[in-house]
Each structure stands twice: as C-alpha cells, then as structure tokens.
C-alpha positions as CSV (number, residue, x, y, z in Angstrom):
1,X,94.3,79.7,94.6
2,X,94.4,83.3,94.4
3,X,96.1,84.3,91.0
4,X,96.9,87.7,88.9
5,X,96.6,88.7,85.5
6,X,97.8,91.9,84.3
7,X,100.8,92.9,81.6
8,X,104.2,92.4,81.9
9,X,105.9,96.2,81.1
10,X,109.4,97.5,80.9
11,X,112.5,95.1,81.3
12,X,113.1,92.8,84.2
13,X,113.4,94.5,87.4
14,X,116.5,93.5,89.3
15,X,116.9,92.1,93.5
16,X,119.3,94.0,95.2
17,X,119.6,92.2,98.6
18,X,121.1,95.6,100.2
19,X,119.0,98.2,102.3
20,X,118.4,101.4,100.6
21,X,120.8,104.1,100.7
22,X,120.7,105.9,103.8
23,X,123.2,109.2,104.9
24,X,126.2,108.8,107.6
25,X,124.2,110.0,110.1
26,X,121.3,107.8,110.0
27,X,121.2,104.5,112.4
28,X,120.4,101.2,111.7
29,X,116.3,100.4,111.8
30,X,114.7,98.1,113.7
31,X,112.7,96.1,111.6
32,X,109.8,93.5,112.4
33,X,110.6,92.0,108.9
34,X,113.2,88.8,108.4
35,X,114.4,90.2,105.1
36,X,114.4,93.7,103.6
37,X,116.1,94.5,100.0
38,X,115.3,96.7,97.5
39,X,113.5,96.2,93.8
40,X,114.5,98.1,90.8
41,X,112.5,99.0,88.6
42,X,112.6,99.7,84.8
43,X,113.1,103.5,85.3
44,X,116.5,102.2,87.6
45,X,114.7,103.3,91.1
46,X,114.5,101.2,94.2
47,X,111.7,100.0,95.7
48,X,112.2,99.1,99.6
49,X,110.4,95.9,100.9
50,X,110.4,93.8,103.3
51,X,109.1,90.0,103.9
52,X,108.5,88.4,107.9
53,X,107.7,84.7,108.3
54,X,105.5,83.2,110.6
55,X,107.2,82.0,113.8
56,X,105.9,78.0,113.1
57,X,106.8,76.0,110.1
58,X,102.9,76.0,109.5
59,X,101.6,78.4,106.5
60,X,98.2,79.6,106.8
61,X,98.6,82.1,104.0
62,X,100.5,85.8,103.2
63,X,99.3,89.0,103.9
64,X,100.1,92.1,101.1
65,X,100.2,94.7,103.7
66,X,99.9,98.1,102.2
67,X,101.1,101.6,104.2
68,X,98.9,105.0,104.3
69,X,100.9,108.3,103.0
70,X,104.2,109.4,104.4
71,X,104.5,105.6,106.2
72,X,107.3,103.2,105.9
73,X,108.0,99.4,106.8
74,X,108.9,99.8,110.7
75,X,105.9,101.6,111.4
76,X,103.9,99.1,111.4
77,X,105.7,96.4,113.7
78,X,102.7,95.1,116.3
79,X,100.7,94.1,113.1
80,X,103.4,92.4,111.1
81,X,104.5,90.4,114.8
82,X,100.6,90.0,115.4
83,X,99.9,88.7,111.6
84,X,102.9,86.2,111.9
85,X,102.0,84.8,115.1
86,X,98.8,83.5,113.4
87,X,101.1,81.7,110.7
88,X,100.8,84.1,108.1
89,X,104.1,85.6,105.4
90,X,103.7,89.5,105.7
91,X,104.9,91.2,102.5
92,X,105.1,94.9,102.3
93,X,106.9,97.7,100.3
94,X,107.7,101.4,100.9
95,X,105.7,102.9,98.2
96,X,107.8,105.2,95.6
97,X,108.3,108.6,97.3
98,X,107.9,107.2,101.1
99,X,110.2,105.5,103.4
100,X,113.4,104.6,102.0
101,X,112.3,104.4,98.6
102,X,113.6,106.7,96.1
103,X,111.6,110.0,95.4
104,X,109.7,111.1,92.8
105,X,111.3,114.9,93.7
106,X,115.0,114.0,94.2
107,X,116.3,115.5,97.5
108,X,112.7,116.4,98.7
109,X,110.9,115.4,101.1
110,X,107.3,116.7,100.2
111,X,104.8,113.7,99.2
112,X,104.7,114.1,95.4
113,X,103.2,111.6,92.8
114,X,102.5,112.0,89.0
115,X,99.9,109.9,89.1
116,X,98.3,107.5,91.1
117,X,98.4,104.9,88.5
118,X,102.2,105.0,89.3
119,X,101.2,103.4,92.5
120,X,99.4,100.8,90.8
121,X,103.0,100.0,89.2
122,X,104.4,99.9,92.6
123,X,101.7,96.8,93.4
124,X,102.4,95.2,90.1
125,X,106.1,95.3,90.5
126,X,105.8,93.8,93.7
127,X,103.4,90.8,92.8
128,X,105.0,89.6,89.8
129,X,108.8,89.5,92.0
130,X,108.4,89.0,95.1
131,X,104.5,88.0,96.2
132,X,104.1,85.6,93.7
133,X,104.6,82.5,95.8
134,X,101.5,80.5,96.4
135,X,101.0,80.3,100.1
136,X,98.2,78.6,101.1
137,X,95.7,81.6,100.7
138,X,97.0,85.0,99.8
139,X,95.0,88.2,101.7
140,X,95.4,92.0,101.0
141,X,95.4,94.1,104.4
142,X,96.0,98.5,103.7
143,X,95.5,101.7,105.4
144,X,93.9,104.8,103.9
145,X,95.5,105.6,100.6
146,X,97.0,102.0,100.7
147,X,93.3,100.6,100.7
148,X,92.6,103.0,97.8
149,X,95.1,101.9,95.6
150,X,94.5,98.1,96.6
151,X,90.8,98.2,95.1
152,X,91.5,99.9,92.3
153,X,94.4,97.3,91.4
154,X,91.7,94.6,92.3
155,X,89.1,96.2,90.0
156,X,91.7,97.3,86.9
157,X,94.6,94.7,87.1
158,X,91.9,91.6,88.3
159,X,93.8,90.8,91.0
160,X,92.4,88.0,92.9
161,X,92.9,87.4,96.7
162,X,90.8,85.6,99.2
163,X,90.0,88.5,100.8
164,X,91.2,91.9,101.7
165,X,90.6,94.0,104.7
166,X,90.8,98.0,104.4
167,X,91.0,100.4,107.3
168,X,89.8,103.7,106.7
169,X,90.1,103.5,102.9
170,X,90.4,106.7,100.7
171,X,87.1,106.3,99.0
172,X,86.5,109.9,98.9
173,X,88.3,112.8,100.6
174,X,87.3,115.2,103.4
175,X,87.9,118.8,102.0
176,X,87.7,120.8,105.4
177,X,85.2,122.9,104.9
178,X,85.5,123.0,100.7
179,X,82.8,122.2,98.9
180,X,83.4,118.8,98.0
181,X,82.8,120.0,93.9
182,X,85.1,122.6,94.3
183,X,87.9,121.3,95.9
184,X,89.4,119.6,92.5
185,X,88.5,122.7,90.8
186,X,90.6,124.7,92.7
187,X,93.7,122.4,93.6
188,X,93.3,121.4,89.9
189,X,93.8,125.6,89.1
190,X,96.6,126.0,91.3
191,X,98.8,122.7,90.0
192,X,98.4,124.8,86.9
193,X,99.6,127.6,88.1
194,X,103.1,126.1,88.3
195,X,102.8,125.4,91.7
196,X,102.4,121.8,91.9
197,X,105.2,120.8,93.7
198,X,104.4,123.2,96.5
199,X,103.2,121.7,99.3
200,X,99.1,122.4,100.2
201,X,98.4,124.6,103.4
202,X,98.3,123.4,107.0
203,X,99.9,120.2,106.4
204,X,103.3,121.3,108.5
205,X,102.0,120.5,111.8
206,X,101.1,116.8,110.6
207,X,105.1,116.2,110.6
208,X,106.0,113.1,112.3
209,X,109.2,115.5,114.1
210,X,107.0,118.3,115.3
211,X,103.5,116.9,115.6
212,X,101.3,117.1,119.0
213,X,99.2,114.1,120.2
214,X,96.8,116.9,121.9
215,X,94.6,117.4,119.2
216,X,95.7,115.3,116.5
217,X,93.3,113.5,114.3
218,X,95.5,110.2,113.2
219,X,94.8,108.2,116.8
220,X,93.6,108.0,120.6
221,X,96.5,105.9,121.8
222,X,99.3,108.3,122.8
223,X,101.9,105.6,122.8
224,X,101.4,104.2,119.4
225,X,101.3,107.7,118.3
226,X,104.3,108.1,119.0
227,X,105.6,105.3,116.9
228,X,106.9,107.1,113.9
229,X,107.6,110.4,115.3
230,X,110.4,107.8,117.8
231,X,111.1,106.0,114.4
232,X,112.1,109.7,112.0
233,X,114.1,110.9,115.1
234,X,115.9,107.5,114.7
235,X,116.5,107.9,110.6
236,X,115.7,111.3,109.7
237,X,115.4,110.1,106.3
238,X,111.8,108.6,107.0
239,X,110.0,111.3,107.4
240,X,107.8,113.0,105.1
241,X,106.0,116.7,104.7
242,X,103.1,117.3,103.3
243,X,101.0,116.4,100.0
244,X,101.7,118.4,97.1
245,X,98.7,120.4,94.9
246,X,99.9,117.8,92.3
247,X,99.7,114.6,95.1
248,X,96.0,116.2,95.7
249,X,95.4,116.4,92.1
250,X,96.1,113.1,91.2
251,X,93.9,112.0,94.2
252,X,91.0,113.6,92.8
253,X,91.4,112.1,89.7
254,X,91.9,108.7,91.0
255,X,89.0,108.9,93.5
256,X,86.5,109.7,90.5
257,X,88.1,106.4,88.8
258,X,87.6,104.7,92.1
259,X,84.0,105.6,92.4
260,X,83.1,104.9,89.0
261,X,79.8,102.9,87.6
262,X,81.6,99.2,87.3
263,X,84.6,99.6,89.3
264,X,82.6,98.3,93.0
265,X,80.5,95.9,91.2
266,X,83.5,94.2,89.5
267,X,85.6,93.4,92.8
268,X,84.1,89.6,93.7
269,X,86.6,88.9,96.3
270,X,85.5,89.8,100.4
271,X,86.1,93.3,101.2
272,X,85.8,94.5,104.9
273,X,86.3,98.3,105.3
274,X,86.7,100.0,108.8
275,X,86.8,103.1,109.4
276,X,86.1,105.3,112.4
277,X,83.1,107.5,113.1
278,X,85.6,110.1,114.4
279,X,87.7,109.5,111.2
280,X,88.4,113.5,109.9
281,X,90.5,112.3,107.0
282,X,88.1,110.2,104.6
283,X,84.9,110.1,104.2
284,X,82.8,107.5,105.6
285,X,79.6,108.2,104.3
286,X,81.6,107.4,100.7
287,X,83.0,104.4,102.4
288,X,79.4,103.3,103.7
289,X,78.3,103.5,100.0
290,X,81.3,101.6,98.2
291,X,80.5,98.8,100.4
292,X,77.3,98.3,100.0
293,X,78.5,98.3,95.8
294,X,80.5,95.7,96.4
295,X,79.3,92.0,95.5
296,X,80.9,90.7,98.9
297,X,81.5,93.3,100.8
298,X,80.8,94.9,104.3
299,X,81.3,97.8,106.1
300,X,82.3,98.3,110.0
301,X,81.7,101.6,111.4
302,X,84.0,101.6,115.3
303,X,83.0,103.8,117.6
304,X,85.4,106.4,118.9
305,X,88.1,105.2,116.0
306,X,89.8,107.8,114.1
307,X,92.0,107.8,111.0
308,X,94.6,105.4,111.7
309,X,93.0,101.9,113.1
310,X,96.1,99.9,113.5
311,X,96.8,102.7,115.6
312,X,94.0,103.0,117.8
313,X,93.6,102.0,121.5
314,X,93.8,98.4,122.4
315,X,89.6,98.4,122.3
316,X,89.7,99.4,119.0
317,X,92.5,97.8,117.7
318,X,91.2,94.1,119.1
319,X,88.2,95.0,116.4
320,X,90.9,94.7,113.6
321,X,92.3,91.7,114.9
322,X,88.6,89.8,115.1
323,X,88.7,90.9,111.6
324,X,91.7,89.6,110.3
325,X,90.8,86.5,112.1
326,X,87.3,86.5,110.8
327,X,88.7,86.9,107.2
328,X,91.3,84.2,107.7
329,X,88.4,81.5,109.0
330,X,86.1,82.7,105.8
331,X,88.8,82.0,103.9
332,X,89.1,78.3,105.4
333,X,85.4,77.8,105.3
334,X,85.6,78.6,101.7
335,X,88.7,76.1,101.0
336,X,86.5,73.2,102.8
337,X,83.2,73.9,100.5
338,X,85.4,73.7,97.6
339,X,86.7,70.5,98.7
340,X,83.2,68.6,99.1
341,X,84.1,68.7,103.3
C-alpha cells in the first residue's frame, strides 16, 4: 500500500467546490475530469484540481498526473480518458502560477516561482487532501518540470508509490548554446540585477496564442499541437508567457539538488523516464545517467520523439501507453509475490 510521510505545515487548507475565478469574458472549459474545485492553502490562494473516475466500478489504482510549465488540467484530456478506461482515478492540479491557479505575480502572466520547493508544497498540499485515498495501487505519471518535481518529492518528502513514469523529465536543462557552467552564472547575475521578474529572451514565440507548428520543438503531431493554443483562445486566462530569470534561477538550483550524491540512490520505487532523442528542451544524456542511479529504474530513449510525449504522433504516443500498461502489470505482479500467489 503506497503511503507518505512528510510534515504537516500551516493551518488546514480549506475545499472550495467552485471553479476558480475566471473574467466575464471567458467560457466555460471543457474538462475530461468528473470534479474540479479549488484547494486553499495556508497563504489563502487556490489551488485548481481536478479528479476523473474510471468508467467501470472496478479500481485498478489512481494516477497523480503532473503538468509541464505553462500547462493546465484540459490540456491533457486523451490521457486522463485513456488512463480511466483502464480503471484507474486520475488526480491532477494546476500548479501555483499556471492554469487557473492563482499567481505568484498578481495580474501577470509570465511563469514566475520563488522557489521550486514551493512546488513541492503544491504536491504536498495535494496528497494529504485530496490523493490520500487508498486505491488499490497508487502511480505517479508527469511531464518535464512535472517529473522533476515528482522525484525530488519522492526522494525529500519519501513519498512511496508503486511506480511512477516520467516523460522527458527536467533532469538537467539545455542552455542553447551556453555553456552548461555558465548559464546559472549568468541568469543567477541578472536575477540580481533586479530583473527577475523579467521574462528570459526568445521565449515569446513559445506562446500557446501566437506559436507556429513549422518549426516548433514541443511535438510532431500538428493536431495535438494545437490543443492548448484551441484551449487559451477558448479562456484567455490559460495561457502563460515565458519563464522568468528568477523561474530559471530557481531551476538551476533545484536541478543541482536533483542531481545530488544520494538523491537517485534513495528513490526505491520503479521509475521509467522517456524522453525523445529529438528532445531540444532537456537533456537526455542527464536523463540517461539519473536512470541508471536509480535502484529500479530504466530509461527509454524514442526515436523521432521530441519534448512533449503525450503529445507526439500516435507511433510514439502508443510507446507511453505500453508503458503505463507495463507499469500497471508490474505493479500487479508485485501485489501477487507479496501475497505468496
């Protein structure tokens, strides 16, 4: 039975069984999940999530499904439909900042955190309110910054699942032609600078509202590229510019906590990572090595994939799915040893 053990902080967060707060102008979403609320934290913010059920009465287990930067709930629709059709819960949450959560930078839109370990408060938030009911066997699936975030709350916080499948985790950073030393150096110098809110270079043309599938580095499947560009033009509110110097910053620093002596070796629960060998975003090499750290873990390097895996082409997205079903018949196989079957 997977279980947690970490502090209890703050006072008791509250349900609030409304949607977030959303302008005049903005219509309803469409949402793949049966309930969405809100959670509010100590600090008196909300944190957006949402919970699907399977479509039979039978429970095979939950899923803690965990968004990449500048994502939201409704993105991610085909894999909460495709992960309840095999009898699982799906929970997932709008981290602080994204979606329709509140923002770190009231009335901005730039992806801003203080520190990644405010993340890590996001997943414990979540876990001790709302994914804290023992179904069956309990799974972690997350995207890039999602998967980061994920290990290091499995590492730090103990968390233990029965297994937990990344896709192009942010084990390490690509720094476009940076030397990979220098690049904290220098977005460390100009956070300092009082410039930390500003947003880093280039990143405009990555906005879900203006972005071009010709080119872009996220996907190979035009259509589900065009998922949450379809989903800001629906609810403005959604969409997100770029990272922050001080979003950068505090990736740095988390990545070098990630990566260090301890932190791989500690996680015992299976850990597959995909990622793509046309993945321009993080660094597979870093990936390659974090898996072979980890007691039970194992790394699949797709062909042709880039970034965003759950977004790929139906070739490379049936790879995830013999994946999660993979991790769910482990997981079974497991139950029966245990059980002297």
């Amino acid at each position: 039975m997977a279980t947690t053990l970490f502090p209890s902080y703050g006072k008791p967060p509250l349900f609030v069984s409304h949607p977030a707060k959303r302008s005049p102008r903005a219509a309803p979403l469409s949402t793949p999940f049966d309930f969405v609320g809100n959670l509010r934290t100590a600090e008196g913010a909300t944190i957006r999530y949402g919970v699907a059920r399977p479509a039979d009465a039978v429970k095979r287990g939950s899923v803690l499904l965990l968004q990449g930067r500048a994502e939201c709930l409704e993105k991610y629709r085909e894999v909460v439909e495709g992960l309840t059709a095999r009898g699982l819960y799906v929970y997932s949450f709008d981290w602080h900042g994204q979606g329709l959560s509140e923002r770190f930078l009231k009335g901005r839109k730039k992806v801003d955190v203080k520190s990644f370990d405010d993340y890590l408060e996001d997943i414990a938030l979540f876990i001790r309110e709302v994914w804290c009911f023992p179904e069956a066997h309990r799974y972690i699936i997350a995207h890039s910054t999602g998967g980061h975030v994920a290990l290091r709350f499995m590492a730090e916080r103990r968390l233990k699942v029965d297994g937990a499948l990344l896709c192009a985790p942010m084990i390490d950073l690509k720094t476009q032609g940076w030397p990979r030393w220098f690049a904290p150096i220098m977005v460390g110098a100009v956070a300092g600078m009082g410039l930390a809110e500003c947003q880093i270079p280039g990143e405009r043309h990555h906005l879900p509202s203006v972005r071009q599938f010709e080119g872009n580095c996220l996907t190979g499947d035009p259509k589900r590229f065009r998922i949450l560009p379809e989903l800001v033009k629906t609810n403005p509110e959604l969409e997100r510019r770029g990272a922050t110097y001080r979003w950068v910053r505090s990736a740095f620093v988390s990545i070098a906590k990630l990566n260090a002596p301890g932190i791989a070796e500690s996680i015992a629960a299976p850990v597959t990572i995909l990622i793509g060998d046309d993945d321009r975003i993080v660094d597979a090499e870093a990936a390659q090595c974090f898996a072979g750290r980890l007691p039970n873990g194992r790394l699949l390097l797709l062909e042709g994939a880039r970034h965003e895996i759950m977004m790929e082409r139906d070739a490379i997205l049936s790879r995830f799915w013999e994946a999660v079903d993979d991790m769910m018949t482990a997981g079974r196989a497991e139950l029966k040893t245990a059980a002297g079957l």
